[in-house]
C-alpha positions in Angstrom: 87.3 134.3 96.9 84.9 137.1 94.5 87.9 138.8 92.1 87.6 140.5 88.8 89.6 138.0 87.1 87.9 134.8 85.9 89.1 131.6 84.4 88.2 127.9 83.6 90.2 124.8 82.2 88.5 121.4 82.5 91.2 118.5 81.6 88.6 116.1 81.1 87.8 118.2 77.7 90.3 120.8 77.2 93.3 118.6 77.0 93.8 116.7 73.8 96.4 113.9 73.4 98.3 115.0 70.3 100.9 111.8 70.2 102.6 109.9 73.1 104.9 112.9 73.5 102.8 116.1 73.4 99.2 117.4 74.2 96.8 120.4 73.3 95.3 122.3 76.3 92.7 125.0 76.2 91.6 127.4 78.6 89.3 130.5 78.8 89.8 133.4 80.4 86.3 136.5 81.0 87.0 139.1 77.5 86.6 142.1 79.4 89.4 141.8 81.5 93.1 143.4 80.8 95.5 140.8 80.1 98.9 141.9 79.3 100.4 138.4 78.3 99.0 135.0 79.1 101.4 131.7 79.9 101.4 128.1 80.8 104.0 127.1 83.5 104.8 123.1 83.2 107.6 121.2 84.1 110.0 118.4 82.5 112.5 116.8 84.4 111.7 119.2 87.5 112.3 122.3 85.3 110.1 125.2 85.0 109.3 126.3 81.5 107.1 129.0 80.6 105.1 129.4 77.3 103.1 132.5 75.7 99.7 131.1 74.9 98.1 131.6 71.8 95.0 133.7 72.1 91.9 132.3 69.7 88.5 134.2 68.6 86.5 135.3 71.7 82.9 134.9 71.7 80.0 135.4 74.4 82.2 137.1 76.6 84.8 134.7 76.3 88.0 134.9 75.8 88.9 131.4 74.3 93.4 130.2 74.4 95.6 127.7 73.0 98.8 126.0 73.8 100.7 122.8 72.8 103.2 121.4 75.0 105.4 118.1 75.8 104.4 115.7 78.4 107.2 114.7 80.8 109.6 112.3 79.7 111.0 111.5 82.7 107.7 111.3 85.0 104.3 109.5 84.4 102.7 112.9 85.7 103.0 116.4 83.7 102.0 119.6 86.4 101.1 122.8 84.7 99.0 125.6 85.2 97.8 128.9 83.8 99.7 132.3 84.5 98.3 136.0 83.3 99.9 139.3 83.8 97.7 142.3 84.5 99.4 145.1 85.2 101.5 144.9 88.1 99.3 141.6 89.4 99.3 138.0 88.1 96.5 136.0 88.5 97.1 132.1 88.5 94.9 129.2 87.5 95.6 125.6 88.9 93.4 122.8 89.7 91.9 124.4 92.6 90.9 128.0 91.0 92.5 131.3 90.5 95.3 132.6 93.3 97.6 136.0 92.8 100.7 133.7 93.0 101.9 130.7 92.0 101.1 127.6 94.6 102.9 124.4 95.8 102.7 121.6 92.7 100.4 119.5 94.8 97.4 121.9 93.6 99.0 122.2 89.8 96.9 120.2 86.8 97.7 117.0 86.4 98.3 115.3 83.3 98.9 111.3 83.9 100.1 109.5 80.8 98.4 106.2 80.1 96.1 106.9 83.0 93.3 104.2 83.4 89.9 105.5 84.4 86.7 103.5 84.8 84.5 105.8 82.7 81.6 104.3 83.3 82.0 105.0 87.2 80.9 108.6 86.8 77.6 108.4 85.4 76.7 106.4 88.1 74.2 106.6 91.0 75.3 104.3 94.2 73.5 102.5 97.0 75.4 101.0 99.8 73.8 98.1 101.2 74.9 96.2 104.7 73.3 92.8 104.3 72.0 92.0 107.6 69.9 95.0 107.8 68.4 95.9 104.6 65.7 93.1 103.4 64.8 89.3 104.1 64.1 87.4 100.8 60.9 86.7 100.2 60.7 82.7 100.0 57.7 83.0 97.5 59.5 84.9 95.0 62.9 83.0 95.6 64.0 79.3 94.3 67.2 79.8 96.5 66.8 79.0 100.1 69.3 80.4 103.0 71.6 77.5 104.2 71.8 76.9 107.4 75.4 76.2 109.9 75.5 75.4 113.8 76.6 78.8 114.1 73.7 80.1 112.7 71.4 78.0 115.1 73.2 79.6 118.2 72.3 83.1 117.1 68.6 83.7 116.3 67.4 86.7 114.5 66.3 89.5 116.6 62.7 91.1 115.3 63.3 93.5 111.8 61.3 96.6 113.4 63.7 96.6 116.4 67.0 98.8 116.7 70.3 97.4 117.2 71.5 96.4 120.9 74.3 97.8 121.7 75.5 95.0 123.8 75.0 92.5 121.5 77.2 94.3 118.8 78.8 92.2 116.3 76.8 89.1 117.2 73.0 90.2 116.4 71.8 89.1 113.1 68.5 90.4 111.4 68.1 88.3 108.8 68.5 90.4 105.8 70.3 88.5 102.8 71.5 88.6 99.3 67.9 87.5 98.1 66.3 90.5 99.6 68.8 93.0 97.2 67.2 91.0 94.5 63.8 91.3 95.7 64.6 94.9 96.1 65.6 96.0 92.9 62.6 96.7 91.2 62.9 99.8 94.2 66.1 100.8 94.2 66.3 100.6 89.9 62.8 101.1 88.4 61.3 103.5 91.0 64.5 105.1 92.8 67.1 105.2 89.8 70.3 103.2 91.6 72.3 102.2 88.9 75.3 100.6 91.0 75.4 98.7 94.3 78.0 98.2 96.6 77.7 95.3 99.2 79.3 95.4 102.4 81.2 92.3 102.8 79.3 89.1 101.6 82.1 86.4 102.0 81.8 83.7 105.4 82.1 85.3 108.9 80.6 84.8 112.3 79.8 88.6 112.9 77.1 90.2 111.3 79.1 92.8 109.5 81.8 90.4 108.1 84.9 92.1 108.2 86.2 89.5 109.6 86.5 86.7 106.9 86.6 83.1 107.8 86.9 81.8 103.9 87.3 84.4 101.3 85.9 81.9 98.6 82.8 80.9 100.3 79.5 83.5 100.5 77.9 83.9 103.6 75.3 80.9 104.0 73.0 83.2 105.7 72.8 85.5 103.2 72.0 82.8 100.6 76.0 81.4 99.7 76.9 81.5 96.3 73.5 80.7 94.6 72.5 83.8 96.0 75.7 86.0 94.7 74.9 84.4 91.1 71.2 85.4 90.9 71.7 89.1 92.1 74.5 89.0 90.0 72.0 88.1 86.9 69.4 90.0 88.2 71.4 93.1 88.2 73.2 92.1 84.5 70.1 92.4 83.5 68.6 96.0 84.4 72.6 97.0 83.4 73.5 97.9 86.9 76.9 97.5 88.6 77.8 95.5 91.2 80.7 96.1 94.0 82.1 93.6 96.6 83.9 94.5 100.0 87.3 93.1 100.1 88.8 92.9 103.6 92.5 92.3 102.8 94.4 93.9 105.4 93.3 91.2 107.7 91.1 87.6 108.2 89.4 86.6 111.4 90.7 84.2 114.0 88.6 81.7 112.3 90.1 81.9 109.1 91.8 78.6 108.2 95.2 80.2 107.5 95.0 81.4 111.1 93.7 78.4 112.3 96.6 76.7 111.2 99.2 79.1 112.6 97.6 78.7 116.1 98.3 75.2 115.7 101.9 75.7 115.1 102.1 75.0 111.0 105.0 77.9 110.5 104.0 77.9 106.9 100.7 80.0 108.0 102.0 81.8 111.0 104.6 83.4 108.5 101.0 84.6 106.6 100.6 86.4 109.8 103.2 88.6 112.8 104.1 86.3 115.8 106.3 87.7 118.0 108.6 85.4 120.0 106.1 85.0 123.0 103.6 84.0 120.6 101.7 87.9 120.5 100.4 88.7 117.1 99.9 92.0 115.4 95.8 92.6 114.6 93.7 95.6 113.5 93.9 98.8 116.1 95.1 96.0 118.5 91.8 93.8 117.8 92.5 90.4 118.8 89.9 89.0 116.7 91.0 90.4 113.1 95.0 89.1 112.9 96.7 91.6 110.5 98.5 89.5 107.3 101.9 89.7 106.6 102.3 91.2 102.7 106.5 90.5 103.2 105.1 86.9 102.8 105.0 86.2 99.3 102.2 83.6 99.6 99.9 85.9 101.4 100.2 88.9 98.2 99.5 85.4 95.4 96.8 84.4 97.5 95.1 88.3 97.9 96.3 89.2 94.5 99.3 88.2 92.8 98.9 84.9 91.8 96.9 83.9 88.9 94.0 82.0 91.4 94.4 84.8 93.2 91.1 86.3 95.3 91.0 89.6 93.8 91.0 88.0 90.6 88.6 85.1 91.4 85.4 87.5 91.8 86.2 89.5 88.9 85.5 86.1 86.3 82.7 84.8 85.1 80.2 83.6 86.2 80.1 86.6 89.2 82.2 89.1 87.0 81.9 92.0 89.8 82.8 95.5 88.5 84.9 96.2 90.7 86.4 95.9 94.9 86.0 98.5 98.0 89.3 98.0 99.5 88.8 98.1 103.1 91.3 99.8 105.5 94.2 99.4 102.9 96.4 102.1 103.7 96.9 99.6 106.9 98.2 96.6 104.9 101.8 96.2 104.1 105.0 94.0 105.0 105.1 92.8 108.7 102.9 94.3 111.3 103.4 98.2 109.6 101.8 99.6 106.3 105.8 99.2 105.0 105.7 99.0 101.6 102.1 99.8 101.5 102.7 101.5 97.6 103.9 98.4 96.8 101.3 96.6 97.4 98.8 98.6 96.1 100.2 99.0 92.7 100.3 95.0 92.8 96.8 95.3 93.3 95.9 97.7 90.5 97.9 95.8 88.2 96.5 92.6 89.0 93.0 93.7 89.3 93.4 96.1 85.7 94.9 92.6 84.3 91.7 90.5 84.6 89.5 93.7 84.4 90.7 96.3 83.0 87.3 98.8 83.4 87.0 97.2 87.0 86.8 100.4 90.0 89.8 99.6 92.6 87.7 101.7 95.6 89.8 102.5 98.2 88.6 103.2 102.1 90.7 106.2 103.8 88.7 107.9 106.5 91.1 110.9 106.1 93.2 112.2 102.9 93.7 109.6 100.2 95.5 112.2 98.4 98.7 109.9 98.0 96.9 106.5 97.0 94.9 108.7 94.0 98.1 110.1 91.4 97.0 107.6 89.2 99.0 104.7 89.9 97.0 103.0 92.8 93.3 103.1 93.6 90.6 104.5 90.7 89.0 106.7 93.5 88.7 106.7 97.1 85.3 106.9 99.5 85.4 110.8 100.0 85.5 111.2 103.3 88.2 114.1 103.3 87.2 115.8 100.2 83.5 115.6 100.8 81.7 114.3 103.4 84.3 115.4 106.6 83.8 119.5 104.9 80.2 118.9 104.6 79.9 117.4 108.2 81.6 120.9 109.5 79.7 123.3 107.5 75.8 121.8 108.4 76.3 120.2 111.2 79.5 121.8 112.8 81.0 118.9 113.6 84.5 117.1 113.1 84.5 113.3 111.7 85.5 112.0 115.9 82.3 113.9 116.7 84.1 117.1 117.9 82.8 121.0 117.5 84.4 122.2 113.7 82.0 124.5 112.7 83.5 126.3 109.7 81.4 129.0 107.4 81.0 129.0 103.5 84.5 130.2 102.5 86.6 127.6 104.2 83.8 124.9 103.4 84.6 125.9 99.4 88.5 126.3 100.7 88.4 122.6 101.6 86.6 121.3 98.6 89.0 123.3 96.5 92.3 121.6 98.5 90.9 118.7 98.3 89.6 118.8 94.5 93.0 120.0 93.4 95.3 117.3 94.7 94.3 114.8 92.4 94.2 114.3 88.8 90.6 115.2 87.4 89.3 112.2 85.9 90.0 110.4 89.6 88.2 113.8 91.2 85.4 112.3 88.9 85.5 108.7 90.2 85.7 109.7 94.1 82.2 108.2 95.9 80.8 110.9 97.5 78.7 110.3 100.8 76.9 111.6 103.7 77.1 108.8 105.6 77.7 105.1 106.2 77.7 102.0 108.3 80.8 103.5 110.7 79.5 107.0 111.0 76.1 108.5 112.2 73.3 109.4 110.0 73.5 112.7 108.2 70.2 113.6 109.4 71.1 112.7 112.8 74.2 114.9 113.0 71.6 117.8 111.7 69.6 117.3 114.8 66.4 116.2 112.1 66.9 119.4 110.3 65.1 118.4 107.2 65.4 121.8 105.2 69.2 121.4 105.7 69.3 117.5 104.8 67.8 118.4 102.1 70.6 120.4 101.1 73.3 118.3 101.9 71.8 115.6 99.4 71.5 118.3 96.8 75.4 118.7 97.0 75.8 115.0 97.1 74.2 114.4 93.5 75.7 117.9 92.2 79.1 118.3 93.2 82.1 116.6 91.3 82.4 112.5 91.9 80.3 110.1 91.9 76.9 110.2 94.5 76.4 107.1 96.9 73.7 106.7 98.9 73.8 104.6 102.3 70.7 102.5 102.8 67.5 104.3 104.3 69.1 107.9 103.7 66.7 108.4 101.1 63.8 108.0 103.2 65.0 109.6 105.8 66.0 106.8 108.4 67.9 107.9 111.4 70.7 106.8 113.3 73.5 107.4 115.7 76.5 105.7 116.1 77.7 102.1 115.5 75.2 99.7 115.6 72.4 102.3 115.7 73.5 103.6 112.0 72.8 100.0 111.1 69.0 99.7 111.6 66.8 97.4 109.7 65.1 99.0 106.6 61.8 99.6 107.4 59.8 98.6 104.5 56.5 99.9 105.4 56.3 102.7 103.5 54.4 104.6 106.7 57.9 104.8 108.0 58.9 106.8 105.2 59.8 110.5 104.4 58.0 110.9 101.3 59.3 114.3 100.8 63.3 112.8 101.4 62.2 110.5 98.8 60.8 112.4 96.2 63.6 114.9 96.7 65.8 112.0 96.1 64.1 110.6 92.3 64.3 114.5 91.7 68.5 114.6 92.2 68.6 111.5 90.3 67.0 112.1 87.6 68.9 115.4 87.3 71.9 113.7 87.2 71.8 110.8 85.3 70.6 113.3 82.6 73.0 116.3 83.2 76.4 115.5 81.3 77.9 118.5 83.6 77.0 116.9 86.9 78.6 113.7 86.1 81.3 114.4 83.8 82.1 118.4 84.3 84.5 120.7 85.5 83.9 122.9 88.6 83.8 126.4 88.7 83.8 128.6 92.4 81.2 131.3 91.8 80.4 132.9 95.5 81.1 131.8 98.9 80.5 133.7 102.4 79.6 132.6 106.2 76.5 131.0 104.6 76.4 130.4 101.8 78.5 128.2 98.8 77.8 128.5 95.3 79.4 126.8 92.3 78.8 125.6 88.9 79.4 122.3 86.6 80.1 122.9 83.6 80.0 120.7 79.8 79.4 121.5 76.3 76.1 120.6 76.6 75.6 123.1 79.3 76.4 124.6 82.4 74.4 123.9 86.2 74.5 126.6 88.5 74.4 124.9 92.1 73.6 128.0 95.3 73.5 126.2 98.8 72.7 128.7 101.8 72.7 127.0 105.6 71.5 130.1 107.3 68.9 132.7 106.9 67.3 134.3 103.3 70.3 136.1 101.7 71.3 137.1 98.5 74.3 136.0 96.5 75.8 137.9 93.4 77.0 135.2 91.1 79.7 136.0 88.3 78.3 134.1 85.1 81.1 135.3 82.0 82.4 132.2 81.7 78.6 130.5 81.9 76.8 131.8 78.9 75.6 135.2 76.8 75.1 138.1 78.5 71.1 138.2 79.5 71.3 134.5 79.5 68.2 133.0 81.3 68.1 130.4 83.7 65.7 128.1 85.0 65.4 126.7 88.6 64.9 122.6 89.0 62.0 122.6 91.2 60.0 125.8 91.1 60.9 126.9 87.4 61.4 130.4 88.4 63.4 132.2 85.8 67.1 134.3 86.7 68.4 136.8 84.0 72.1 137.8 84.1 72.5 141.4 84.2 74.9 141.6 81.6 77.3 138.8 83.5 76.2 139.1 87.2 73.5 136.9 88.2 71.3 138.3 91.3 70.1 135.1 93.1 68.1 135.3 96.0 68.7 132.6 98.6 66.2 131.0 100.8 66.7 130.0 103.9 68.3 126.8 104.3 68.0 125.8 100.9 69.8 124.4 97.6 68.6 126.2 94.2 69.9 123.8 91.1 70.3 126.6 87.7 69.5 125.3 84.4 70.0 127.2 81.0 66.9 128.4 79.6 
């Protein structure tokens, strides 16, 4: 991964739209290195075409070029990258770093005409809450009480300080509702820094997770109904956070009305659904309980999102005006009892969704890649499972996502990132949610074993790398967890429970963020990987972050800064304030143990 040759484009600021038909790019390139002749290598119409670039003034070590070109006519999406000749070697720059030869277009640039980002998504700091289990209104504070169903009165709540039982699954309830979020916010706002939440699914169910809708257009009585919605909704308004909803739209309980009527033989609602002639139905992974909709029916795409009254639609207007849907499992949903025509669907969605909302975040869930459902076209960003959390998971804690040994070492840990980083267009890399965890998966901190020093870590790459950082109820304090129900514990909210030192950690990395315009907003440059050790930076106008994670012993990384500042520049670290000076353009960093060091410019 270390070579002699250097270089850095970031689209998000060194492409400039020019007209409809052409664009400006920029790129840099270290000063001191022999370049012979310098290109960009595009395409139009599935042509190669090759252009000299213009070289500009060089300053700080930097050697600074220029190049206009068309945008393809006959494509939404424009590939190009960077090719220069030294000497008998060519050294090329796409979207996932430099290479000696030119690579497959999936890791070229990518330039999406007309593509519509959610800005705002990547300045933002996420908190994933599941209901049941993170706080019980206080009835003092509230003016909304809980309503109350038979269903309700069958299941009492098990005690808040106990852990999940297993064999109660699905059916244990804890009483957390949408009252406690409000409650709550003066912690996860004012003291944390959360700036966006994202709510499992709110909408009527009988299981205590609720992917399994009975009535997409009714909330949860337990967790306070609608009243409820509308005053978190007002409550978060007001401290100008964001607020996601969980949209289960591949498929409805058995207690949905629309299946309800299809068991009782109305063929207008078993065609929302897959019968086969014995009466069978498709469901979810062969779940009986969660029938699978039919999208070839063109009732069931107006009623998810097509039609003006549609659901997707409904939650996006006032008075509830969400910013914005997690998808779940929608790379399952398509015509008949297959994902057929799944593309199809999806760009329904986006259009429907970007019609009453046009700065709404379309969220997609994809436990593995997501790469074709992110060009642009489909979903604004995807939970990053694949290009973050599953390479994380392998490097720490040497495991696969099923739970399997993985261990990989620093190079194919910055490998993956760099696959993964380079398959989609950059201002989409930018709206990815990052995670360690969440309600299907273990805690982080479990998989570590309770490694602290390397938790630690982990959550220093969440809030530094490229995407947008979401934490999963509890993780910043530490709370443990293994699998499904156990990742699902109540939040203890006796603050003895706590890992103070998680938690400060945590206000730290937020902080830094949401007042670093390269962690939220900047390009990515590779800077030093080996067994263990990764180190990167972000860089922005205002500044570049130099970001050195080391899993293993005290070591010693030599970090190649040309493209980072002056030579001599100074740096200062985030939570000691020692001070680095670059040797001319080689930074000498010592690495402790098991540790993350954040770089700022002095």
């Amino acid at each position: 991964m270390q070579t002699a040759f250097i270089a850095h484009h970031h689209p998000l600021t060194d492409v400039e739209r020019l007209t409809d038909s052409e664009i400006r790019l920029r790129v840099q390139t270290a000063s001191d290195v022999c370049i012979d002749s310098a290109w960009i290598r595009y395409e139009l119409d599935n042509e190669e075409y090759l252009t000299a670039l213009e070289p500009q003034a060089s300053a700080d070590g930097t050697q600074r070029w220029l190049i206009e070109i068309p945008v393809n006519p006959g494509a939404p999406t424009t590939y190009y990258l960077f090719k220069f000749i030294c000497g008998v070697k060519q050294f090329c720059l796409d979207a996932g770093g430099v290479h000696p030869r030119i690579r497959s277009r999936a890791c070229h640039f990518k330039h999406v005409r007309a593509l519509q980002t959610p800005e705002w998504v990547w300045d933002q700091v996420f908190y994933q809450i599941f209901p049941d289990r993170f706080r019980i209104g206080d009835s003092f504070s509230s003016s909304i009480a809980k309503q109350h169903s038979e269903h309700e009165e069958r299941t009492p709540l098990s005690n808040w300080d106990a852990t999940p039982d297993p064999s109660r699954g699905s059916s244990e309830f804890f009483g957390g509702d949408l009252n406690g979020v409000v409650d709550a916010l003066p912690y996860l706002h004012d003291e944390l820094g959360v700036t966006a939440i994202y709510l499992n699914p709110i909408f009527a169910s009988h299981s205590n997770h609720r992917y399994d809708t009975d009535d997409y257009r009714q909330v949860e009585p337990r967790l306070g109904g609608e009243a409820a919605l509308l005053r978190l909704r007002e409550a978060t308004q007001t401290r100008g956070m964001r607020l996601i909803l969980d949209a289960v739209v591949n498929h409805t309980s058995v207690h949905h009305s629309w299946f309800q009527q299809a068991q009782a033989g109305d063929e207008r609602y078993r065609a929302f659904y897959n019968f086969d002639p014995e009466g069978r139905y498709a469901a979810w992974k062969g779940i009986d309980s969660l029938p699978k909709l039919n999208y070839a029916n063109p009732e069931v795409a107006a009623s998810m999102y097509a039609g003006d009254n549609a659901i997707l639609r409904h939650w996006l207007r006032p008075p509830y005006a969400i910013d914005g849907w997690r998808l779940d499992a929608v790379h399952m949903l398509g015509d008949g009892p297959s994902a057929h025509n799944n593309a199809t669907h999806m760009r329904g969605m986006r259009d429907s969704v970007k019609q009453e909302a046009p700065q709404a975040y379309l969220l997609g869930e994809h436990f593995f890649e997501a790469t074709e459902w992110l060009q642009g076209d489909q979903e604004d960003g995807a939970m990053n499972y694949y290009g973050f959390a599953h390479p994380l998971r392998a490097w720490l804690a040497g495991l696969d996502i099923s739970g399997q040994p993985g261990d990989i070492d620093g190079r194919e840990f910055a490998a993956w990132l760099a696959e993964a980083r380079a398959a989609v267009p950059c201002p989409i890399q930018l709206s990815q949610l990052n995670l360690l965890d969440t309600h299907d998966t273990p805690r982080f901190l479990t998989l570590l074993q309770g490694d602290r020093d390397l938790y630690k870590l982990a959550l220093g790459l969440l809030f530094t790398y490229s995407g947008a950082p979401c934490l999963y109820y509890g993780d910043e304090i530490g709370l443990p967890g293994g699998g499904d129900p156990d990742c699902r514990r109540p939040f203890p909210w006796d603050r003895e429970h706590w890992d103070m030192d998680i938690l400060s950690w945590c206000k730290t990395l937020i902080a830094l963020r949401k007042n670093t315009p390269a962690l939220c907003r900047g390009g990515h440059i590779d800077l030093w990987a080996d067994t263990n050790s990764y180190c990167f930076a972000r860089t922005a106008r205002e500044g570049a972050v130099i970001i050195a994670a080391n899993r293993g012993d005290a070591a010693t990384a030599l970090l190649d800064t040309r493209l980072l500042g002056a030579p001599g520049s100074r740096w200062r670290e985030l939570c000691r304030g020692d001070i680095f000076i670059t040797d001319e353009h080689t930074l000498t960093l010592p690495l402790p143990s098991k540790s993350v060091r954040i770089l700022l410019p002095e």
